[in-house]
LOTIFI-338292 format. One line per field, with one value per atom (N, C-alpha, C, O): atom name; residue in one letter; x, y, z. Coordinates in nm, 2 decimals. Layout:
name [CA | ...]
resn [a | ...]
c1 [X | ...]
c2 [Y | ...]
c3 [Z | ...]
This chain:
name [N | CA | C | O | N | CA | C | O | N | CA | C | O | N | CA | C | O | N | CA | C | O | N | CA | C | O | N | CA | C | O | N | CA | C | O | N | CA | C | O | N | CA | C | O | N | CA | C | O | N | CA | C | O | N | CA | C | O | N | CA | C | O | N | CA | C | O | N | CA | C | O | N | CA | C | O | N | CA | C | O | N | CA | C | O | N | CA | C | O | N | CA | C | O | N | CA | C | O | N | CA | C | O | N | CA | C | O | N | CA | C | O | N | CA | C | O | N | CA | C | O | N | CA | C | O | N | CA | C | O | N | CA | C | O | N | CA | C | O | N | CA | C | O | N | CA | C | O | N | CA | C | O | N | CA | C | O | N | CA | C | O | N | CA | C | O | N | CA | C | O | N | CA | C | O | N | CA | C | O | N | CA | C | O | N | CA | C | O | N | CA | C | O | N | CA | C | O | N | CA | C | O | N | CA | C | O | N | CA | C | O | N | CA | C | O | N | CA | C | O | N | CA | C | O | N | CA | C | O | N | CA | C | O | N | CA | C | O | N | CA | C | O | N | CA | C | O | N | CA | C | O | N | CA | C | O | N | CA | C | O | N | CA | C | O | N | CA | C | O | N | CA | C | O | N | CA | C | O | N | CA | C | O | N | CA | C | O | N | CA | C | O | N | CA | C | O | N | CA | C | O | N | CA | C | O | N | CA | C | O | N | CA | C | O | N | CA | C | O | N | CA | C | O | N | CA | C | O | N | CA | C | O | N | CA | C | O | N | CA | C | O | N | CA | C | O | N | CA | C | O | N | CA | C | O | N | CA | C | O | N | CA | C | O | N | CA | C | O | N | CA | C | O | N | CA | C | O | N | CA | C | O | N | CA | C | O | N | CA | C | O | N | CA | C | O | N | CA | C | O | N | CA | C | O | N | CA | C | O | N | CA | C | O | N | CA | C | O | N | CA | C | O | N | CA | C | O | N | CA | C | O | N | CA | C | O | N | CA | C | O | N | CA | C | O | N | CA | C | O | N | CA | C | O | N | CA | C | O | N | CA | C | O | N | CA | C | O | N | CA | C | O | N | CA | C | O | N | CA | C | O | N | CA | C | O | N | CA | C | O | N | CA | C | O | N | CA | C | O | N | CA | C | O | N | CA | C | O]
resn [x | x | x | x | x | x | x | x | x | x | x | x | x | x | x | x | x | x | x | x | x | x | x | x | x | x | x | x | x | x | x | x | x | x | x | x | x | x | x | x | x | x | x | x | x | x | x | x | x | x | x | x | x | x | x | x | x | x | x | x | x | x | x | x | x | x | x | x | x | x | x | x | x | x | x | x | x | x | x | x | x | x | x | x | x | x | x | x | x | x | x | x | x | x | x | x | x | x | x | x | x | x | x | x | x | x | x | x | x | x | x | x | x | x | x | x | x | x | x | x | x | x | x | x | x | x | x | x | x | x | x | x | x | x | x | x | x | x | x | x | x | x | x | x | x | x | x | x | x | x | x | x | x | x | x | x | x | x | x | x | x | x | x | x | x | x | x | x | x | x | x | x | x | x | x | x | x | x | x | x | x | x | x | x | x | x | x | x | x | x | x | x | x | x | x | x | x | x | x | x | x | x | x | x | x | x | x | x | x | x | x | x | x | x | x | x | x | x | x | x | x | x | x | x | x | x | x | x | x | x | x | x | x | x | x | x | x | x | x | x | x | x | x | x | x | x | x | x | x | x | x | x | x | x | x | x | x | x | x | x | x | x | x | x | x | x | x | x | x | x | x | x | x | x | x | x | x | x | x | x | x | x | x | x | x | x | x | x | x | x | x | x | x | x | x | x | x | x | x | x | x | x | x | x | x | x | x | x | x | x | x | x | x | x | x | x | x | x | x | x | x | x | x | x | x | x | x | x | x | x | x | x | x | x | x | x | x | x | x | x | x | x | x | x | x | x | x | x | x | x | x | x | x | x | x | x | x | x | x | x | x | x | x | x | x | x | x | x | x | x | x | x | x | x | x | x | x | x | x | x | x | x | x | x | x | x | x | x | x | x | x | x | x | x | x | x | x | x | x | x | x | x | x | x | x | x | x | x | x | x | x | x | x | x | x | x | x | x | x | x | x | x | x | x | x | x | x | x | x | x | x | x | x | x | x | x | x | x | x | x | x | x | x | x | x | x | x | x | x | x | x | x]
c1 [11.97 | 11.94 | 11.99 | 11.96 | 12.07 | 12.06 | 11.99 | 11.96 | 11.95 | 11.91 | 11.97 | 12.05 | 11.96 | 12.02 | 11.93 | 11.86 | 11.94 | 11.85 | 11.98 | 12.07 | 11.96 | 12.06 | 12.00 | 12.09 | 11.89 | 11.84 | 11.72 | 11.61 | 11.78 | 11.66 | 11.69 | 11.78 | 11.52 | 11.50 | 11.37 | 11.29 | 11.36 | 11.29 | 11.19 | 11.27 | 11.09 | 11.05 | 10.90 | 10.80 | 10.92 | 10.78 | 10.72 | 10.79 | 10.56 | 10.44 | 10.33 | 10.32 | 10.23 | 10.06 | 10.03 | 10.06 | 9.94 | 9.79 | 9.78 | 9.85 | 9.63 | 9.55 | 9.48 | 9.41 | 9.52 | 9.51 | 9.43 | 9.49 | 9.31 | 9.29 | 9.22 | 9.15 | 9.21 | 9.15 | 9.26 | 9.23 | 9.37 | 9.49 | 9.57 | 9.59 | 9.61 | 9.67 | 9.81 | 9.85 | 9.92 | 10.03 | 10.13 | 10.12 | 10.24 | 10.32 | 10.43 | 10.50 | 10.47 | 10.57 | 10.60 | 10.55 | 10.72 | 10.68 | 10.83 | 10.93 | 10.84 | 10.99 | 11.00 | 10.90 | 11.10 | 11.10 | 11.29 | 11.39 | 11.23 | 11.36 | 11.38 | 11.29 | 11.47 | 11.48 | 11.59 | 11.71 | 11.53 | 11.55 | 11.62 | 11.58 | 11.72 | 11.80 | 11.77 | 11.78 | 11.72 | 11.74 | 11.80 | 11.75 | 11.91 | 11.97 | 12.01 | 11.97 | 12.10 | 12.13 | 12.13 | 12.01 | 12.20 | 12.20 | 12.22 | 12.21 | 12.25 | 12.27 | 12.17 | 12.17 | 12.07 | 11.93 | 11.91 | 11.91 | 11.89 | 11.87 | 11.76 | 11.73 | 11.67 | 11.57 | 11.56 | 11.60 | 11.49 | 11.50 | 11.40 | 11.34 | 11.36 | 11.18 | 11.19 | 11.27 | 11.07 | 11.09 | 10.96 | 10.89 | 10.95 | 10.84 | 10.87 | 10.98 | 10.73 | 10.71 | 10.63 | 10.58 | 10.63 | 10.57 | 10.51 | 10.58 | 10.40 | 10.36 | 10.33 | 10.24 | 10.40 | 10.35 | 10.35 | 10.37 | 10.29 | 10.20 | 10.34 | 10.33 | 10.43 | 10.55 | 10.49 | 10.50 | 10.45 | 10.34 | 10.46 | 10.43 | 10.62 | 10.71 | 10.81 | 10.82 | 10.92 | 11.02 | 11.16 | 11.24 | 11.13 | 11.19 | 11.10 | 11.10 | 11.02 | 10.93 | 10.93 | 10.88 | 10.99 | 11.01 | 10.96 | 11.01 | 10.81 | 10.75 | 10.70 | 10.61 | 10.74 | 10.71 | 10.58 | 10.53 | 10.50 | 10.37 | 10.33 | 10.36 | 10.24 | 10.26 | 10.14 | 10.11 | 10.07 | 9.92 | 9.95 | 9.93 | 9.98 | 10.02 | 10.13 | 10.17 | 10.16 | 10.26 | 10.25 | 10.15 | 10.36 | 10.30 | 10.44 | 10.55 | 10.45 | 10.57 | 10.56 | 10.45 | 10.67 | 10.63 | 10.78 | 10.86 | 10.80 | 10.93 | 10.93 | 10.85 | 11.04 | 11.13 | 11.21 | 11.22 | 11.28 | 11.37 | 11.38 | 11.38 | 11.38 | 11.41 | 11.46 | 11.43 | 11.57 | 11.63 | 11.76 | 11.83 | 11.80 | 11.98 | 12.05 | 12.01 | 12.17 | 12.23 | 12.31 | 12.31 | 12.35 | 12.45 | 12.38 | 12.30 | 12.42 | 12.43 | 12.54 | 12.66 | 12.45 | 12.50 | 12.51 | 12.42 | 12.64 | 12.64 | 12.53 | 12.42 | 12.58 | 12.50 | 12.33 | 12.26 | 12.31 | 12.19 | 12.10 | 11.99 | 12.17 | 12.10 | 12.14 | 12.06 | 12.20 | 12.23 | 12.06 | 11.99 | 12.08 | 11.95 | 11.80 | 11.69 | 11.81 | 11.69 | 11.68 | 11.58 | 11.75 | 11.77 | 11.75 | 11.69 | 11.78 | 11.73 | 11.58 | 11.52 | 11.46 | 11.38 | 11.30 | 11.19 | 11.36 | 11.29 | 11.17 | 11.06 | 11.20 | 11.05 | 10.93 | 10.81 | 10.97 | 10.85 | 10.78 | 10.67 | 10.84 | 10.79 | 10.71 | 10.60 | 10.80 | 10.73 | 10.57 | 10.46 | 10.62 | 10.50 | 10.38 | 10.27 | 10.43 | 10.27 | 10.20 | 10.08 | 10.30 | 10.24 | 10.21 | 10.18 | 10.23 | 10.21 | 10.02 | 9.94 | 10.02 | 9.88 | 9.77 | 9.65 | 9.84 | 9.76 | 9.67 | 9.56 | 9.77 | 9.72 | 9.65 | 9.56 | 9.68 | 9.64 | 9.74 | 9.72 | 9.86 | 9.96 | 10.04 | 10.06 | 10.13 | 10.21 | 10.34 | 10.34 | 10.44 | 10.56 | 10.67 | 10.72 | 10.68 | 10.72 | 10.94 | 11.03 | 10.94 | 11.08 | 11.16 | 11.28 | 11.13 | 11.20 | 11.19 | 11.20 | 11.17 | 11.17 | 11.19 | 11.11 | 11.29 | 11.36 | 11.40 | 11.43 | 11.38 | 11.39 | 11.48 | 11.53 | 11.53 | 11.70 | 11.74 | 11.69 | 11.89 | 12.03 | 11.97 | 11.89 | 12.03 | 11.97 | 12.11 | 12.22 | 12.05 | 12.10 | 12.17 | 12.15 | 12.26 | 12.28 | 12.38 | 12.50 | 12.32 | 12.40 | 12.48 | 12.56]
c2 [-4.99 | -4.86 | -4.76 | -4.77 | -4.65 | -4.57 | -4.44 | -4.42 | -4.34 | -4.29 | -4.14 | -4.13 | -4.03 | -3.92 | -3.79 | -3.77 | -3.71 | -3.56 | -3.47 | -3.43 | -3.45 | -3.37 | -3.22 | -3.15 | -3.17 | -3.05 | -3.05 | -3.10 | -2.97 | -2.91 | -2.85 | -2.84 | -2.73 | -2.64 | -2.65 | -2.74 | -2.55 | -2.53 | -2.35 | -2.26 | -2.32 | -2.17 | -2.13 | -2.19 | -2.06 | -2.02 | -2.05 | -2.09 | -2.07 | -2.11 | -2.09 | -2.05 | -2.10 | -2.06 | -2.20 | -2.22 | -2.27 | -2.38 | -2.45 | -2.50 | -2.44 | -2.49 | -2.63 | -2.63 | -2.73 | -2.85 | -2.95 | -2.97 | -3.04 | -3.09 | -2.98 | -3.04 | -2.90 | -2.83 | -2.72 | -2.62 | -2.76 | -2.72 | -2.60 | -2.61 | -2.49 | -2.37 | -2.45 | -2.50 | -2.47 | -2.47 | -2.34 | -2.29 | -2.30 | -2.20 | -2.23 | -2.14 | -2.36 | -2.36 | -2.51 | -2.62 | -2.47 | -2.61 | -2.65 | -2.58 | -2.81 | -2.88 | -2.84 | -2.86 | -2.81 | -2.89 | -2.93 | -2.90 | -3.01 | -3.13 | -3.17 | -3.12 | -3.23 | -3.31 | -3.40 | -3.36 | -3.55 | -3.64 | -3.74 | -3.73 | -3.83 | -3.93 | -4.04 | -4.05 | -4.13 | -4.34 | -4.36 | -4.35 | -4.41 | -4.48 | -4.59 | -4.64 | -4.70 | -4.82 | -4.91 | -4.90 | -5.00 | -5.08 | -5.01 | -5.05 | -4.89 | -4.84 | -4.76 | -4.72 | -4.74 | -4.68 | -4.56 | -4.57 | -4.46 | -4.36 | -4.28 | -4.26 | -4.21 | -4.13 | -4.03 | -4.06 | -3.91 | -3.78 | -3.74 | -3.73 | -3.72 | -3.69 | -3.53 | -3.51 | -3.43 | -3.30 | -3.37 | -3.47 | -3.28 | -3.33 | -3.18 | -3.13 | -3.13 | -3.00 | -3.11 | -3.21 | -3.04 | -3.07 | -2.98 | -2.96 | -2.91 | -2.83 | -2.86 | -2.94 | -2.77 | -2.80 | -2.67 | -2.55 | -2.76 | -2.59 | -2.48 | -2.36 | -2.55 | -2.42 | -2.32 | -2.20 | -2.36 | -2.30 | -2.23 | -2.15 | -2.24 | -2.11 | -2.16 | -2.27 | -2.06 | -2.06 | -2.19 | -2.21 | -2.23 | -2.38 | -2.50 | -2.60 | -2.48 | -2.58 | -2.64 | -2.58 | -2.76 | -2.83 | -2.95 | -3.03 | -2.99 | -3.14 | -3.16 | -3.09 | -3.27 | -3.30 | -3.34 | -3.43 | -3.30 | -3.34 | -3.45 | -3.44 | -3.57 | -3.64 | -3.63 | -3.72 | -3.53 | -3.56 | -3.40 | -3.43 | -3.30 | -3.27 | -3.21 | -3.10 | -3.32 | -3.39 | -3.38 | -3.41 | -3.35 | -3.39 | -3.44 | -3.43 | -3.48 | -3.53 | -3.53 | -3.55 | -3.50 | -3.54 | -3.56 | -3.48 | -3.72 | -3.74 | -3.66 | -3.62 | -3.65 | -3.54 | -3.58 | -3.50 | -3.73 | -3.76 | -3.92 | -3.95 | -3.99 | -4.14 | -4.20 | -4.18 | -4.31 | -4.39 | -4.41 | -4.37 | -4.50 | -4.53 | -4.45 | -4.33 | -4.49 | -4.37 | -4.38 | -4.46 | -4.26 | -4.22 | -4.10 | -4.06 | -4.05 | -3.88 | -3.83 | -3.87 | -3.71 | -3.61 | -3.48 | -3.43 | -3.41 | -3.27 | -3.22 | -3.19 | -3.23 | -3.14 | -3.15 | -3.07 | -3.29 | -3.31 | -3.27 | -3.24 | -3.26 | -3.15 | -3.03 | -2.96 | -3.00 | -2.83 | -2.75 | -2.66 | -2.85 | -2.82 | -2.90 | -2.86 | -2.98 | -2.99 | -2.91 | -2.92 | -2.87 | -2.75 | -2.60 | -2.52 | -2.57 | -2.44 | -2.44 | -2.33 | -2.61 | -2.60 | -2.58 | -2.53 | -2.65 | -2.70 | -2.60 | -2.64 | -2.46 | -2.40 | -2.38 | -2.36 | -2.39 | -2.47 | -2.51 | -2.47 | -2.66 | -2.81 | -2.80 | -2.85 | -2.70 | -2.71 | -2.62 | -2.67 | -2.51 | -2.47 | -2.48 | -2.43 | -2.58 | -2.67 | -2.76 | -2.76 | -2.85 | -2.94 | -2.89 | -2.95 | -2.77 | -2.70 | -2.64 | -2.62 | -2.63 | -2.60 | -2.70 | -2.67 | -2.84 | -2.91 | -2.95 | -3.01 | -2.87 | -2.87 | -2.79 | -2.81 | -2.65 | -2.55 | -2.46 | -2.36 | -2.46 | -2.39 | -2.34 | -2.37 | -2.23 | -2.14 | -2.18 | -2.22 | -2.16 | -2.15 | -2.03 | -1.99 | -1.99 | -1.83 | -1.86 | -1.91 | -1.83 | -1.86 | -1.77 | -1.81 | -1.63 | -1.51 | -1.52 | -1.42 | -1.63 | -1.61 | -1.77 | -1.85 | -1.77 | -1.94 | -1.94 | -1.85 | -2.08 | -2.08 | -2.11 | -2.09 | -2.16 | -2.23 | -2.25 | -2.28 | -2.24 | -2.23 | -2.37 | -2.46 | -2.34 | -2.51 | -2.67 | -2.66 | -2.75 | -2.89 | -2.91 | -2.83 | -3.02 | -3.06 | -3.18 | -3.17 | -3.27 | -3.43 | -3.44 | -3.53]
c3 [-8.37 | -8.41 | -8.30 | -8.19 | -8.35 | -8.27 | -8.29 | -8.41 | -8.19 | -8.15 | -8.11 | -8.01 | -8.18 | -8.16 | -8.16 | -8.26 | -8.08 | -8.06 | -8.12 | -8.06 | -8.27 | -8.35 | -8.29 | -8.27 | -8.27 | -8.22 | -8.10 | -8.09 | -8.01 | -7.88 | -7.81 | -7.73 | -7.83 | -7.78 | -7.71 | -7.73 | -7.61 | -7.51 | -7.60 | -7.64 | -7.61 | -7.67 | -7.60 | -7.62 | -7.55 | -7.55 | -7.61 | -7.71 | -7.62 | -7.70 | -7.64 | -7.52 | -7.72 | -7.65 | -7.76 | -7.88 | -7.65 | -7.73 | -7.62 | -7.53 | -7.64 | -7.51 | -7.60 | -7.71 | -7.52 | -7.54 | -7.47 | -7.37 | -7.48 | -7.36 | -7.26 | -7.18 | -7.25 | -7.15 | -7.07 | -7.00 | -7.11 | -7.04 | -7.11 | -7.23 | -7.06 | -7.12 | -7.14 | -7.04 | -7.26 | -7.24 | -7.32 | -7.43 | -7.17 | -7.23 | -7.28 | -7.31 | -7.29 | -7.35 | -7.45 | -7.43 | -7.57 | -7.61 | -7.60 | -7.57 | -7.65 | -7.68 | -7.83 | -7.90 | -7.88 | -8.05 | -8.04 | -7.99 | -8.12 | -8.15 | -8.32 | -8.39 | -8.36 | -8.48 | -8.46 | -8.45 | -8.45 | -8.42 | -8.55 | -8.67 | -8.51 | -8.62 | -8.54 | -8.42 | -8.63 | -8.60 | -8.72 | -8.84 | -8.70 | -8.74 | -8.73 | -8.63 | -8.80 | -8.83 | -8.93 | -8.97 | -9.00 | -9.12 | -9.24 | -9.35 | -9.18 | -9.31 | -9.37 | -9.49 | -9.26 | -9.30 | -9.18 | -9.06 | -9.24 | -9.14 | -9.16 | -9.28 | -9.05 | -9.09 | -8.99 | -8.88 | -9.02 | -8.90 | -8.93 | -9.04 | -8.80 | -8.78 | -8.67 | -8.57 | -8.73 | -8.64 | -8.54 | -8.56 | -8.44 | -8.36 | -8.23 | -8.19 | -8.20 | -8.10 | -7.99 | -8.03 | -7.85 | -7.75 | -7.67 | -7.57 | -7.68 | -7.60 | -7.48 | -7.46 | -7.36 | -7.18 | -7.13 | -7.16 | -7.01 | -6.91 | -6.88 | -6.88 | -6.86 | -6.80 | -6.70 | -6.71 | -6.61 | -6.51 | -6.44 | -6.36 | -6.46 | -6.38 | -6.41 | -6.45 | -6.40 | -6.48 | -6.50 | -6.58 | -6.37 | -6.39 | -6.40 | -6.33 | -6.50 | -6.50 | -6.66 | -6.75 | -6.65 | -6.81 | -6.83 | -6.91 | -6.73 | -6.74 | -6.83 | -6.86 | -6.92 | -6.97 | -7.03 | -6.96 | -7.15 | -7.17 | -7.29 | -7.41 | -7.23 | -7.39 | -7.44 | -7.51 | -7.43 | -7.49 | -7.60 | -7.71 | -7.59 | -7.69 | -7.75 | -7.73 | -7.81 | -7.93 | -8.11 | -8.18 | -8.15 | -8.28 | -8.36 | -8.29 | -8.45 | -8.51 | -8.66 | -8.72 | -8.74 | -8.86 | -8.93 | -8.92 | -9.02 | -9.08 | -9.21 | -9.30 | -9.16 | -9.24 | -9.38 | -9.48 | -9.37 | -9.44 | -9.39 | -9.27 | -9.51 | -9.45 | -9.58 | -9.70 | -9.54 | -9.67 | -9.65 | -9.56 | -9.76 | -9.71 | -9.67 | -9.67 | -9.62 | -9.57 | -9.41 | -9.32 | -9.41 | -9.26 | -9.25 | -9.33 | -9.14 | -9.09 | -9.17 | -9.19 | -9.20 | -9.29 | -9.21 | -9.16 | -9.22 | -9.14 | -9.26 | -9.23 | -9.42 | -9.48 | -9.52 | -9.58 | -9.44 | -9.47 | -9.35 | -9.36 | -9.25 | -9.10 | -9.12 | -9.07 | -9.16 | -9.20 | -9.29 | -9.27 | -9.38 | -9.47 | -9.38 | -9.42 | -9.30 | -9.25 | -9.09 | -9.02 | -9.06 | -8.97 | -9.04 | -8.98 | -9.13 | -9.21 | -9.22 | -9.20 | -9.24 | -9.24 | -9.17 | -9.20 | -9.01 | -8.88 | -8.87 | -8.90 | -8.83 | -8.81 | -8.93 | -8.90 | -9.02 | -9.08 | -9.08 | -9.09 | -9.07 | -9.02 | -8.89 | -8.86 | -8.81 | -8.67 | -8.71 | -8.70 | -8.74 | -8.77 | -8.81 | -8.77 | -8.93 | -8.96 | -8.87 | -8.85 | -8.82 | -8.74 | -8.56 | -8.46 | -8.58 | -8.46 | -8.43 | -8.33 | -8.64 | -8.62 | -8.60 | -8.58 | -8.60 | -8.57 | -8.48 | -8.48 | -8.37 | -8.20 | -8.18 | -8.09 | -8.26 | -8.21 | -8.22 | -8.28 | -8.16 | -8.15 | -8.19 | -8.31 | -8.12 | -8.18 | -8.07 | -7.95 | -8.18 | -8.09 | -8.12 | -8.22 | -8.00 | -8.01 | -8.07 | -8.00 | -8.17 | -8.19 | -8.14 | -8.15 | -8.07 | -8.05 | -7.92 | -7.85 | -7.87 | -7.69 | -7.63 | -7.58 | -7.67 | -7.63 | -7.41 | -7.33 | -7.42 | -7.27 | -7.25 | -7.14 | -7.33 | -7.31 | -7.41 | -7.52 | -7.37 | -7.51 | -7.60 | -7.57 | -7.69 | -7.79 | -7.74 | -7.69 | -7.78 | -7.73 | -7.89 | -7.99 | -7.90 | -8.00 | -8.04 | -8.04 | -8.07 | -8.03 | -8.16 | -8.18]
């Protein structure tokens, strides 16, 4: 199986988790693939971001949710349309923590494998 971060960003956010204020979150959407079976899952990571070079990671809150699974390869056109949806996705499962992720105030340029 491999393993691919098709999208990531770094964005401002507010949700206090655990006891803990976090300002900032990860969001990604993620590909495993292999055998001919591939699946992409969105997933946000809220952390403290306690200053401006600060991107430690947090695993307590986390949330994830698959997006798309079943035969298949990578598809430009099938990340194109599950990239149109990403904040969405993020969004719902953002509420689960608590949180908000600020889309208009990114900490860094986006990633893309």
């Amino acid at each position: 199986m491999a393993v691919i971060n098709v999208y990531e960003q770094y964005f401002s956010a507010k949700c206090d988790f655990n006891g803990v204020p976090r300002k900032g979150a990860l969001v990604t959407l993620v590909s495993d693939s292999g055998s001919g079976f591939i699946r992409y899952e969105a997933a946000v990571s809220f952390f403290p971001h306690c200053a401006e070079n600060d991107f430690a990671g947090s695993y307590d809150a986390y949330q994830s949710e698959e997006l798309f699974s079943g035969p298949g390869r990578r598809s430009k056109k099938r990340e194109a349309l599950l990239l149109d949806s990403l904040r969405e996705h993020i969004d719902a499962i953002s509420l689960k923590l608590g949180g908000t992720v600020f889309w208009d105030a990114p900490l860094r340029d986006a990633r893309r494998g």
